[in-house]
N, C-alpha and C positions, 0 to 999 in steps of 0.2 A: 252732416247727415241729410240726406231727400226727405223732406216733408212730402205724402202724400196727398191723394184727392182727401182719405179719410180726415188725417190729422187737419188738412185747413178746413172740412166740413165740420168738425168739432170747437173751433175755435170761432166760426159764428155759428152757433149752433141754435141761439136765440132765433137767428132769420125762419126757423123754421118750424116755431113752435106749432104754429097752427097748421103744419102739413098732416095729412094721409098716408102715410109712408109705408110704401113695400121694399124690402132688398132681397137684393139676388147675391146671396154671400157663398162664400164656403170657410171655413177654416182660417184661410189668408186675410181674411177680414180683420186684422188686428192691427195696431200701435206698434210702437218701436218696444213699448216696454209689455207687450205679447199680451193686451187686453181688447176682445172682442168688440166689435162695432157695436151686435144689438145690446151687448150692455150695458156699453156707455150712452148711447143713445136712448135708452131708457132712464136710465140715472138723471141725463139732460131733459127728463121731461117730453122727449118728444113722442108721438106717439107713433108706435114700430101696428102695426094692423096685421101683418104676414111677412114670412121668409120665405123666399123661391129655393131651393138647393138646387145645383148644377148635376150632370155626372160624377158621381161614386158618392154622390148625397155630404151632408153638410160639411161633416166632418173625414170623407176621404173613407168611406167603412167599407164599399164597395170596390169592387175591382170594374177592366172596362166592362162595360155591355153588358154590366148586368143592374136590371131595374134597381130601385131606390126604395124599399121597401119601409125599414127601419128607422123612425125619425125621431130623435131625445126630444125630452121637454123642456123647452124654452121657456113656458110660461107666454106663448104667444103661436097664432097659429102659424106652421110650418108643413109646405107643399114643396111636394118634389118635381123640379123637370123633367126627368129621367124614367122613364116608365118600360114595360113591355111594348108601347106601341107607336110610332111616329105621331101617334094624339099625344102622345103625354109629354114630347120636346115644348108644347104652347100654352099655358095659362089660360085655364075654360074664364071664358067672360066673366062669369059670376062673380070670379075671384079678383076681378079689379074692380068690381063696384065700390064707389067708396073711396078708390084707390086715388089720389090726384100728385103722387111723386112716387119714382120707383128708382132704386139708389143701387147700382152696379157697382160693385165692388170684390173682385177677384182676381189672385194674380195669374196673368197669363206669362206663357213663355215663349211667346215671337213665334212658333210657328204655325201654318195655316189651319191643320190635322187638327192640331186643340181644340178639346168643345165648348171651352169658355167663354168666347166670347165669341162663338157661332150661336147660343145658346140668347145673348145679348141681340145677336142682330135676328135671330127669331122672335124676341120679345118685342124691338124695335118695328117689325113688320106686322107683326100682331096687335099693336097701340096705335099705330098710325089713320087717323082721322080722330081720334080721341082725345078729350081733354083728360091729358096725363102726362107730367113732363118728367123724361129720363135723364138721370143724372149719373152721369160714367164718375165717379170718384179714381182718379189715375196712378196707376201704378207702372214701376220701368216694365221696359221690354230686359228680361234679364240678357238678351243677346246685343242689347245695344241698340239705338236708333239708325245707323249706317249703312251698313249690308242687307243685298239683297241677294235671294236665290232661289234658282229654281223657273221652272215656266209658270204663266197665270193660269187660272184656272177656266180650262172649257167648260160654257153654260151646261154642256150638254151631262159632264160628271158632278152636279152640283149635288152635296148631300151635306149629312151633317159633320162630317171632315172635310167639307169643305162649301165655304156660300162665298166668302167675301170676294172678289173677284183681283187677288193676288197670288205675288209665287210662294212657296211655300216659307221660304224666311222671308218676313214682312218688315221688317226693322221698322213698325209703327208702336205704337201703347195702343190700350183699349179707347181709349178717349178719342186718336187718333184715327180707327178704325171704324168707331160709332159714325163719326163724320164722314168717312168713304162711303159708309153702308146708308147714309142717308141721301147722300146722293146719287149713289149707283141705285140704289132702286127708287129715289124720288118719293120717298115719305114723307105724310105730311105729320108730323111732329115736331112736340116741344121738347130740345134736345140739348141741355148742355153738359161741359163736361166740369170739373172741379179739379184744375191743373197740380201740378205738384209744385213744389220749388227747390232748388237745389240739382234740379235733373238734368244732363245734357245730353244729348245723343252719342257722345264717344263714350259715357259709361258702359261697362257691362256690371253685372249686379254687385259683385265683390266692394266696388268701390262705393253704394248707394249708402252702404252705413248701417242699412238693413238689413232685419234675421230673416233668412232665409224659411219660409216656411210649409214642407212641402204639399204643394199644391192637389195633387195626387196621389195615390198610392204606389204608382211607379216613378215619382218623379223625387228622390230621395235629397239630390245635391242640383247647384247650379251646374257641376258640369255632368250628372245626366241630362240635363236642358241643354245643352251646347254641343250633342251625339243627338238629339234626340230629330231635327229635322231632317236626317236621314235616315236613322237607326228605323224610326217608326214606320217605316218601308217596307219592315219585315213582317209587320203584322201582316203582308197581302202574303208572306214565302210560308212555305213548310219548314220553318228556321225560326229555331227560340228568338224571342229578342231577346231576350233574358229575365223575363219575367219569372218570378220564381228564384230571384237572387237577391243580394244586397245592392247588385249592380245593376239596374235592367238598363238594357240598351247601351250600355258599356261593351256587355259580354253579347256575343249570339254564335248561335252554334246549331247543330242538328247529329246525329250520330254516325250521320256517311260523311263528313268532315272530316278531312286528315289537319289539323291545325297548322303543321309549317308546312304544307302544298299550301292552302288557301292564303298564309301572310303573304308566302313568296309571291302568288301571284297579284295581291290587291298593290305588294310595295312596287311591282314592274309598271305599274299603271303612274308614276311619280305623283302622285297624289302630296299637297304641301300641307305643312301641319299638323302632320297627323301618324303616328305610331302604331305599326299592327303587331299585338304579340299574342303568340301562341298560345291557346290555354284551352284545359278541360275544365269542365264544372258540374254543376249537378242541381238542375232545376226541383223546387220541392213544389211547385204547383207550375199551371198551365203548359203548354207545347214540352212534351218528353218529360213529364214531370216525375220526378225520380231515377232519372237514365243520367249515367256520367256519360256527358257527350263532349264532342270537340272542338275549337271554332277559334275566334280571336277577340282580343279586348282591344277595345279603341284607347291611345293614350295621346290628347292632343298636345301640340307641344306649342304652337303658335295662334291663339286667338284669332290673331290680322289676316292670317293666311289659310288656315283651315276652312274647308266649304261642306258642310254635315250633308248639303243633300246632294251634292256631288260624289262625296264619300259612301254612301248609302248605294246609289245606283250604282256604282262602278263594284262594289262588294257582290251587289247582286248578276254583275255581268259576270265579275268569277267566277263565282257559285255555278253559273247557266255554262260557261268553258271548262270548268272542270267537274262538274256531274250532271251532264245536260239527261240521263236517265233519273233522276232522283230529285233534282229541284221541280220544284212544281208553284203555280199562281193560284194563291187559294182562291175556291168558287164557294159560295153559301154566303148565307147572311151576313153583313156585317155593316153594322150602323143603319140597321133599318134598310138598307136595302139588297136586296138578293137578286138581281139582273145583271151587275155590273163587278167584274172581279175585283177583289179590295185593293191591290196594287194598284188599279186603274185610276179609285175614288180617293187612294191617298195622292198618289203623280198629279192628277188632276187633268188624266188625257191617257189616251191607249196608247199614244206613238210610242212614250220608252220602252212598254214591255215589250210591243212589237220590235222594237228595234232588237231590244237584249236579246227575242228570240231566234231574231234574225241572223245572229252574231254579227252584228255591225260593229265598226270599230269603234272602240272606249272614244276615243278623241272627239267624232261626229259626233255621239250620244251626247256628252257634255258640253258641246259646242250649242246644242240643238236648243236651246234656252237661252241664249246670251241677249236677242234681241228682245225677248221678252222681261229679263233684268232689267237690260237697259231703257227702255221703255218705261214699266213701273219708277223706277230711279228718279225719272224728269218730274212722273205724273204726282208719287209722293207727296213732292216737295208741296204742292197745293195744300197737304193736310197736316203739315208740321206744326205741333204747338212749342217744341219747345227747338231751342238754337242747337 
């Protein structure tokens, strides 16, 4: 089994009796035998000062984008990152005084979209010139350290889906990422990470040993994580992702969907990996919530060969050739910012939508990144901790 950041932080746990300690936890924060960080951390005497919560707050009680309201008692103080307003992604000063260690621990799921550890490299940018050393406690990349995909992300689409300047599957950890983000923007911080062992970059999560615990409230299994770096595409379409199911991002659909016109066409695209089957469903909240609408389930079949944000795009090029009247790129807020359409700030560049709108051919589309894979691929290797 992977010992993580937490588990080796625990087992010198004395090194840190006389720290100030803040963590940025959520839920995932626990052992192999499903016991929370801040309570063992307290039982060890150390003293815990404050808990940062992420998006959808400590325990996952929130859906996306919506503030953080509600926070249990801990018996310690506990602030939310997550707020109504692009102030509330930062920790007001006040709230590090005192603070001289702040303990990142959250599991992420490899793709860029996630706010967890954008939420890290905010805090990281926010401490920098201060005495205050962050400590990434490491956890897998559930998609494995190998693959990469997707284009990097334009300075110009930077938000909070997206800062670190990667493609969208990043095949890094957090620990991995903290170190890109300290030097892609040159902070001057004390920054270590607390490695795991047992971990190698051809794992994906099944094999770490570890219970899977979900991170989110739409992230139910590892393989909604392994749909999910292109599924979450569809949060920019007028097209469920399937939120509002057991499944999200499994299932997506909309109710001008004929489900075998759209398989037929996503499978003419030979997409590897990857199984499109027909289905109705019936969202009980968000997009058509309570409508039996129609659409397809992803069923992958080959980890090695399946590519989710290739998957993702090419579904939405369907979509755009078979209801070019009825698909649409959603415009309005999203993640704080309302200038720029969400599809844009998840792709992390305008060219694909333009392309899809353009009806360019699938081939070029997916082509149109490759040098940007490749590229990330060489530069990675600089930030690899483990083999």
């Amino acid at each position: 089994m992977v010992a993580t950041g937490l588990d080796i932080l625990l087992s010198k746990s004395a090194e840190f009796q006389n720290r100030k300690i803040a963590l940025i936890v959520n839920q995932t924060s626990v052992t192999p035998e499903l016991e929370y960080s801040w309570n063992l951390l307290k039982q060890k005497g150390l003293q815990l000062v404050r808990i940062f919560s992420p998006e959808h707050g400590l325990f996952a009680t929130e859906q996306d984008q919506i503030a953080v309201n509600y926070q249990p008692d801990l018996g310690c103080e506990l602030v939310s990152l997550y707020g109504s307003t692009p102030d509330s992604l930062l920790p007001d000063r006040a709230l590090l005084d005192g603070i001289d260690l702040i303990l990142f621990d959250i599991q992420d799921v490899g793709s860029r979209y996630y706010t967890y550890v954008n939420t890290l490299a905010l805090v990281m940018e926010a401490v920098s010139g201060m005495d205050i050393e962050i400590m990434v406690l490491d956890r897998p990349n559930p998609l494995g350290g190998t693959l990469v995909e997707g284009p990097l992300l334009d300075p110009l689409f930077r938000s909070f889906v997206g800062i670190f300047p990667i493609p969208v599957r990043h095949g890094l950890t957090a620990g991995e990422l903290a170190h890109l983000c300290r030097d892609d923007k040159q902070l001057d911080i004390n920054l270590t990470v607390m490695t795991m062992e047992g971990w190698n970059r051809s794992m994906l999560f099944p094999e770490t040993g570890l219970p899977w615990i979900p991170p989110s409230p739409n992230m139910p299994t590892v393989a909604t994580a392994e749909v999910y770096p292109g599924m979450c595409l569809f949060e920019g379409l007028n097209i469920s992702e399937g939120r509002g199911t057991t499944t999200p991002f499994q299932f997506s659909g909309a109710p001008f969907i004929e489900p075998d016109e759209l398989a037929r066409r996503c499978r003419e695209y030979g997409l590897e990996g990857v199984l499109f089957r027909p289905a109705w469903f019936r969202p009980t909240f968000h997009k058509f919530a309570g409508e039996v609408i129609g659409g397809v389930w992803l069923q992958v079949t080959d980890h090695s060969r399946f590519r989710p944000f290739a998957t993702g795009v090419a579904m939405t090029a369907a979509l755009r050739k078979l209801y070019p009247e009825k698909l649409a790129f959603l415009r309005g807020v999203y993640e704080f910012n309302d200038t720029l359409p969400a599809f844009d700030l998840l792709a992390g560049n305008s060219h694909i939508r333009e392309a899809i709108e353009r009806g360019c051919d699938i081939r070029d589309i997916l082509a149109s990144w490759q040098s940007d894979e490749a590229a990330f691929l060489a530069h990675k290797q600089e930030y690899h901790l483990y083999r």
